[in-house]
C-alpha positions, 0 to 999 in steps of 0.5 A: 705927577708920577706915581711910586710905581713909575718912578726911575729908579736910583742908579749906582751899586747897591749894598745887599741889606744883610738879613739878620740871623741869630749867633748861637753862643757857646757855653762861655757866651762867645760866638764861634767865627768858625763856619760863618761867611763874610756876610755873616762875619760881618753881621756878628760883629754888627750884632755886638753893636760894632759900628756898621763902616767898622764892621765891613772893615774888621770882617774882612781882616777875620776872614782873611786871618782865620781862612787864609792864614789859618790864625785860631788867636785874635793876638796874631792879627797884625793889621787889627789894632791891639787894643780891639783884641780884648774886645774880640777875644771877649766876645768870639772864639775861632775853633777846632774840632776837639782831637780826642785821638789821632792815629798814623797808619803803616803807610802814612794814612792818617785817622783823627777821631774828633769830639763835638761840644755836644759830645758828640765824636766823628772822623776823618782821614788824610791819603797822602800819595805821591801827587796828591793828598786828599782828606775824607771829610764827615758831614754827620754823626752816624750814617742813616742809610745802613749799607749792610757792607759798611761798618760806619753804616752799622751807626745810628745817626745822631744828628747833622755836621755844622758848617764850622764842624766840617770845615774844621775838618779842613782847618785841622788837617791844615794845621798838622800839615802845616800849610798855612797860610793857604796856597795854591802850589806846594801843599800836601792837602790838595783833594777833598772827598765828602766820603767820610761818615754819614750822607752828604746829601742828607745834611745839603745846606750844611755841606754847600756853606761849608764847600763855599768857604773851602773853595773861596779864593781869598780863604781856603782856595780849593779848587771845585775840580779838586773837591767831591762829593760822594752820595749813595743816591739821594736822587731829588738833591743831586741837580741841587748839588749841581747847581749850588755846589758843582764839585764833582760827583762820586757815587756809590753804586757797588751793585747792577741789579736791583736785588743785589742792590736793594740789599746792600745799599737798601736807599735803592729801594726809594731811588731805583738804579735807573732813576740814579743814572739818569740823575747822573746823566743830568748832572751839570758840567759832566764830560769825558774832562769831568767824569763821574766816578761810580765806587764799587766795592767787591764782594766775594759771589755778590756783585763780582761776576763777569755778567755783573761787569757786562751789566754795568758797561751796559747801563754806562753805555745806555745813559751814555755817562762819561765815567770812572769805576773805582773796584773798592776790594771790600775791607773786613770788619767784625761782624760784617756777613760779606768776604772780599772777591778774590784778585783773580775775580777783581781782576777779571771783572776790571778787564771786562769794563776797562776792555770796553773803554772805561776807565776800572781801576782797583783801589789800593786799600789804605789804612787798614790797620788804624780801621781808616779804609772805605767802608770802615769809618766807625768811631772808636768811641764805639769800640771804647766805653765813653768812660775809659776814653775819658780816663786815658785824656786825664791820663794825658793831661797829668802827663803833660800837667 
């Protein structure tokens, strides 16, 4: 007689058992489809007693309308019958970030300051440029790394990004550039940087389920190669960012020496430059065809010498990394107790590294005038009272009543 143990086991395809999770409801008692993937589609519409044959069915059709069609209202579903939308729209809603202002820059950079339901605000940018266009996309509310050149760094951070907040970002700027429904060719929107508020690495789960649903071929469709992720050095996340993830890495270096460093990104006082580049160094998929680009942002008798070029082409050198150098000239903001290097400094610190073979180009500043450029990412929340922002949106609302 055989035992439970030895017995052969069943052959065929097993259907995964989804594990059950709670919908937190918004305030009118509907879930947000936004953010949630095909498994979890599925088992929100399981979880309002939908039939389970009907539920694998009708996630399918969301998913394709909500992330390849980018469609907000359940009515626009051609292939799901009109009857179930009452059923849909009473239960669900698909989202948006909440556009609380949205400024355009002289040379086409384009700034959304957005609002949460929680009220919470955060940002993000569009770059348009000839071959490309790429979206800066916030993970937090706030920063808590408190980088003494960056003006959003001067922001206490409030709390983490959703999935659905951050791929919102992606949804919204789809929707004003039109480019629905999703494909391959064509589009404006074609780069995404983890680049704008807060640290990626410091919100991970949130990030890696949002990153999924963009590069998902039958959503959003963005390749991994055309996606990074910027971190000023979360050292232990950085091999699971690798793994889970597998963008490509940007990472904010701006500094060579530890004095330097410990000062303007004070996260190297827990994760020192050596232990960086050797994460760095362990990073999958990195080749002389996938570089990692370290971003350094000139500073006026800071990190700008030709010493400090020599030191960095002899760190690239040592960890032997293929790499790029992004030369960030440093953009002003109140208050801040820097000034940018002069040209002729950034110029000479660019030869340096370019003469030694790697690549230095110096970043063109964008959006300086709406306050959209590295580094100065800071909600106008911030610089308007809560009270007089509410009074020009009522303002708003009567012009248009």
């Amino acid at each position: 007689m055989q035992t439970a143990a030895n017995l052969m086991p069943i052959p065929g395809h097993i259907d995964p058992v989804p594990v059950p999770r709670s919908f937190v409801p918004r305030s009118d008692g509907r879930i947000d489809l936004l953010g949630l993937s095909l498994a979890d589609l599925r088992m929100a519409l399981e979880t309002s007693q939908l039939e389970e044959k009907q539920a694998k069915l009708r996630a399918k059709q969301l998913w394709h309308w909500i992330y390849n069609r980018g469609a907000t209202e359940f009515s626009a579903m051609t292939d799901i019958s009109k009857t179930m939308h009452p059923w849909l729209e009473q239960r669900f809603v698909i989202s948006r970030p909440n556009v609380v202002e949205a400024q355009v820059s002289t040379d086409g950079t384009r700034k959304w300051l957005l609002r949460s339901d929680d009220a919470q605000d955060y940002e993000m940018v569009f770059i348009p440029d000839a071959d490309r266009g790429t979206l800066c996309v916030s993970s937090q509310v706030g920063c808590t790394l408190n980088c003494t050149f960056c003006h959003t760094g001067t922001m206490r951070l409030v709390r983490n990004l959703t999935p659905a907040e951050i791929v919102g970002q992606v949804m919204l700027a789809r929707d004003s550039l039109g480019e629905w429904p999703s494909q391959p060719e064509g589009r404006m929107l074609t780069n995404i940087v983890m680049m704008g508020m807060g640290e990626p690495l410091y919100n991970f789960e949130n990030v890696r389920d949002a990153l999924k649903l963009v590069m998902d071929g039958a959503g959003l469709a963005l390749s991994r190669r055309r996606i990074t992720l910027s971190t000023s050095g979360v050292v232990p996340m950085m091999a699971r960012a690798g793994a889970e993830i597998g963008v490509n890495l940007a990472v904010s270096l701006h500094a060579v020496t530890k004095e330097v460093r410990d000062e303007i990104v004070p996260l190297n006082r827990k994760y020192g430059i050596e232990e960086l580049l050797q994460a760095c160094a362990d990073y999958p998929g990195t080749n002389n065809a996938r570089r990692i680009t370290f971003e350094y942002v000139m500073l006026k008798d800071k990190n700008d010498s030709d010493d400090d070029a020599r030191e960095l082409v002899r760190l690239l050198r040592k960890y032997e990394l293929p790499a790029k150098v992004n030369l960030i000239p440093f953009n002003p903001w109140p208050g801040a107790v820097y000034e940018c290097s002069t040209p002729e400094r950034i110029k000479s610190f660019s030869s340096i590294v370019f003469g030694a073979g790697i690549s230095a180009p110096v970043r063109t500043p964008r959006g300086r005038d709406i306050d959209a450029a590295c580094g100065q990412l800071k909600t106008a929340s911030e610089k308007k009272s809560r009270a007089q922002l509410d009074r020009e949106a009522a303002v708003e609302s009567d012009a248009f009543a």
